[in-house]
N, C-alpha and C positions, 0 to 999 in steps of 0.2 A: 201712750201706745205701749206695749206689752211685746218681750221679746219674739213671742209666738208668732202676731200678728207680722213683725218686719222680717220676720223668718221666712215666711209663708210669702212677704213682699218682693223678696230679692230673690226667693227663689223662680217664681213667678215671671219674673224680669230676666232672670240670667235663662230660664228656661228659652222663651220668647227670642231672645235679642240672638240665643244658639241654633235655632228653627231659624230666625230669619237669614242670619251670616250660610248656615248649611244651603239655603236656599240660592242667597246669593252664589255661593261659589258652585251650587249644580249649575246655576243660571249660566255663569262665565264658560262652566264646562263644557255643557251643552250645546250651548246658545251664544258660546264667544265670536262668531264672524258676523251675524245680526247685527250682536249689541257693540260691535267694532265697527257695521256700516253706520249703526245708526250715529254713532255720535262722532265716526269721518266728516260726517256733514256738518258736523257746529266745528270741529278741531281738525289744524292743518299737525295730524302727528299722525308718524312709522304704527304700525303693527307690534313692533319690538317695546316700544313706547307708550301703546296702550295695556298690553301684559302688563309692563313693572307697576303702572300706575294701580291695575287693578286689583295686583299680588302687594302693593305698598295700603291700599286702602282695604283690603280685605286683611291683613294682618296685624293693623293699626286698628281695626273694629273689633277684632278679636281680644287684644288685649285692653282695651277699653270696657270692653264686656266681663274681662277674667278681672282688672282693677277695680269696676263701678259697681259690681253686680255679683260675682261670683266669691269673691274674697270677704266682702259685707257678709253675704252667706253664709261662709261655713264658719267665719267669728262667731257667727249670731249662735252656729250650733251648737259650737263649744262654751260661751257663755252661756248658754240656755239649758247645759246641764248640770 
C-alpha cells in the first residue's frame, strides 16, 4: 500500500469519526433531556452526572480520533512530500 492510498484512508476516517462526534454533541445539545430520560430508565444517576459522563466520553472520542486518525494524517502528508 502507497502512502497516497493511507493518506486518502485516514483522512477518510478522521473526516467521518469528526461528522459523527459533531453529531453527537449537537444531539447532546439539542436533544440532551430525551436522551437523559431515555437512559434514566436503564440508570439510577443525577442530571449533573449524566453531563460529566457525556462531556467525559465526548472528549475521550475526540482525542481518540485526533491520536488514531488525525495525527497518522497529517504524518502521512508530510512524509508523502
Amino acid at each position: 500500500m502507497d502512502t497516497g492510498t493511507l493518506c486518502r484512508f485516514f483522512f477518510w476516517c478522521t473526516l467521518i469519526n469528526y461528522l459523527l462526534l459533531g453529531g453527537m454533541t449537537l444531539g447532546v445539545i439539542l436533544f440532551g433531556d430525551k436522551i437523559y430520560a431515555l437512559h434514566r430508565r436503564w440508570f439510577d444517576f443525577d442530571r449533573g452526572t449524566f453531563e460529566a459522563a457525556m462531556y467525559f466520553f465526548l472528549g475521550i472520542y475526540k482525542i481518540l480520533v485526533l491520536v488514531f486518525f488525525f495525527v497518522p494524517w497529517i504524518a502521512l502528508l508530510i512524509a508523502g512530500r
